[in-house]
N, C-alpha and C positions, 0 to 999 in steps of 0.2 A: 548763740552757743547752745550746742544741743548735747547732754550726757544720757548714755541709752545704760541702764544695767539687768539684770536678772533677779528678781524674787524671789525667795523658795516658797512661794504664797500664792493665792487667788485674793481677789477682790471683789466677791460676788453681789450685784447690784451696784456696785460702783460705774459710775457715767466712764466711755472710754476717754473723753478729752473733759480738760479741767482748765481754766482760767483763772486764777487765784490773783487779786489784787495785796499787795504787801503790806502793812501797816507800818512796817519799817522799810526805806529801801536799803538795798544790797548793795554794797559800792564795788562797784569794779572798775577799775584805774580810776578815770576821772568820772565815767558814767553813773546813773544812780538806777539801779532795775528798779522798778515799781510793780512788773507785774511778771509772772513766771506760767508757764503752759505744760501738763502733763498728763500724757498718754499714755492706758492702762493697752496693753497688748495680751490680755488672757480670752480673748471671745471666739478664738480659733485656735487650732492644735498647728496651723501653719505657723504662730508667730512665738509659740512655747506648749512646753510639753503641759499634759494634766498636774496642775497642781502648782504651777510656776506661770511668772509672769514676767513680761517686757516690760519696763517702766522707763519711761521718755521724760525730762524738763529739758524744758528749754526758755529760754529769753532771749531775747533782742538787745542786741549791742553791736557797736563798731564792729567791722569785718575785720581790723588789724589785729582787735586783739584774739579772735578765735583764731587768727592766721599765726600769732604766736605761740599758741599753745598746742600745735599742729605738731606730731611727731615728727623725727627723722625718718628720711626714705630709709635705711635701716633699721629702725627698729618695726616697721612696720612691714617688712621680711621674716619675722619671728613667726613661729605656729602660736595660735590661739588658743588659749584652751574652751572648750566646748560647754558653756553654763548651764548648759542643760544637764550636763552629769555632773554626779556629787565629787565633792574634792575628795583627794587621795590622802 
């Protein structure tokens, strides 16, 4: 399962990939994560503006259940709004 979002922040001297072991696991359905993965996306203006950042987790699990939480081909028709620009 991968969630990507938008910062309004930098991370300056932060590593861009990270491996964090849990000390609790995270239960999803039956599964138990133990370890979670995230990537910092500010080391280029390709992957966000000055001053914003990309942020990535992700974990490993069953392929079902990320297949469940898959949008509809509809809603995934909708325009995006752009994270780079400030909300209205």
């Amino acid at each position: 399962m991968m969630l990507s979002f938008g910062a309004a922040r930098e991370f300056p001297g932060a590593p861009s990939f990270t491996s964090l072991v849990l000390k609790q696991p995270i239960q999803v359905h039956a599964e138990a994560i133990r370890m979670i993965f995230i990537r910092l996306f500010n080391y280029s203006a390709r992957f966000a503006p000055p001053g914003k950042t990309v942020v990535q987790v992700e974990f490993e699990t069953d392929w079902t259940i990320g297949m469940s939480c898959k949008p509809r081909t509809d809603q995934r028709t909708r325009p995006r709004r752009n994270a780079s620009q400030p909300r209205s």
